[in-house]
C-alpha positions in Angstrom: 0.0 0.0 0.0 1.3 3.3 -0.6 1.9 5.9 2.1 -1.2 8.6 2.2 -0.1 10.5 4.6 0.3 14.3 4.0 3.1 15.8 6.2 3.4 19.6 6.2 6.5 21.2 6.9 5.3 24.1 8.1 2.0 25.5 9.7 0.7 27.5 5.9 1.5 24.1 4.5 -0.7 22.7 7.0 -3.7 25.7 6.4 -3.6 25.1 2.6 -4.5 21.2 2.6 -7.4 22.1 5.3 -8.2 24.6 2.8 -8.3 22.4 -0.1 -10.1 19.5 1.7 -13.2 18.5 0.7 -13.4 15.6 2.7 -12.5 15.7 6.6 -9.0 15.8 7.6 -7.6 13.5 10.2 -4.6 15.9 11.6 -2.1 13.5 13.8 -0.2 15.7 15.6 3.2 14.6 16.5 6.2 15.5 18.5 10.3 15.0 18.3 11.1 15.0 22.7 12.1 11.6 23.7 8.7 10.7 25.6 6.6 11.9 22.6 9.1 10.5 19.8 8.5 6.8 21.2 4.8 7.1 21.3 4.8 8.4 18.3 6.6 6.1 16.5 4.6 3.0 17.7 1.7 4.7 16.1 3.0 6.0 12.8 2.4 2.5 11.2 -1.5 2.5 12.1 -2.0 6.1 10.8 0.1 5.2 7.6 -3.0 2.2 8.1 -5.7 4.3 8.3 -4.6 6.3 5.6 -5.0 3.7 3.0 -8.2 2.1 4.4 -10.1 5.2 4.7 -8.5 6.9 1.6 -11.6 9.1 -0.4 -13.1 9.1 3.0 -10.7 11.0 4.6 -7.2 12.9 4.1 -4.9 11.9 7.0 -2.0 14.1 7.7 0.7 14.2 10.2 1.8 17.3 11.7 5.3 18.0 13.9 3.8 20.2 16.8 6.3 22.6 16.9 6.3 23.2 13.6 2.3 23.8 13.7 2.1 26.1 16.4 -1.5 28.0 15.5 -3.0 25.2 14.6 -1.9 23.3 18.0 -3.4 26.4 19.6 -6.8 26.6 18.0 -7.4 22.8 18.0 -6.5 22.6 21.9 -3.7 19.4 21.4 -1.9 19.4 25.2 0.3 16.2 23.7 1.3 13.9 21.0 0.4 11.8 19.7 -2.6 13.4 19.5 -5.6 13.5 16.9 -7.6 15.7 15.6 -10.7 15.0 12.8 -11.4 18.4 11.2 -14.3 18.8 8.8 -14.5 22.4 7.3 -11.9 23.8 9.6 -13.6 22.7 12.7 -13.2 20.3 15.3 -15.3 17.1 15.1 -13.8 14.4 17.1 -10.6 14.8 19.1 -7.9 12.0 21.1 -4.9 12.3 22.8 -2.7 9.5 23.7 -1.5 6.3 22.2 -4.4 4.3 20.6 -5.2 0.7 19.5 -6.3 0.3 16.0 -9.6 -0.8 17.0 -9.9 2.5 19.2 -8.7 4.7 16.4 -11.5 2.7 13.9 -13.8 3.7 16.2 -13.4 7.0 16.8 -13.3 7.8 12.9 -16.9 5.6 12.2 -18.1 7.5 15.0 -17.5 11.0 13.1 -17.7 10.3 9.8 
């Protein structure tokens, strides 16, 4: 499967594929310090998962908190991993923490 994950380099980069979305946005938020970085990684394989298995149903992209600063801000993340579905620029369904596929498969049905 290929990788469907958009990752923004910077916070505009991140505003212009909300902007362009027409379906909801699932917006991973990620972070580099050493507690975050190993949470983190053991979920980058399930969102690189849920990228392909939801594709046309949802964009999935994986932001770097500190590079995302506003963003962080207006969507409330406290942590990373943390996730964020956005439809239309708002808020529809939001996680924080490590979760289990099956948890993450919930939540999206749930919202979308």
């Amino acid at each position: 499967m290929a990788n469907r994950v958009q990752r923004p380099h910077e916070e505009a980069e991140f505003e212009f594929i909300l902007a362009r979305a027409d379906v909801p946005v699932l917006a991973y938020f990620h972070g580099v310090w050493p507690k975050a970085a190993a949470a983190c990684k053991e979920m980058d394989p399930l969102v690189r998962e849920v990228a392909d298995v939801y594709q046309g149903r949802l964009i999935v992209m994986r932001a770097d908190i500190a590079r995302c600063p506003g963003p962080v801000r207006r969507y409330g993340v406290t942590g990373a991993p943390s996730f964020v579905l956005i439809d239309r620029g708002e808020a529809i369904g939001a996680g924080s923490g490590p979760m289990s596929r099956t948890a993450l498969g919930d939540f999206l049905d749930a919202h979308l």
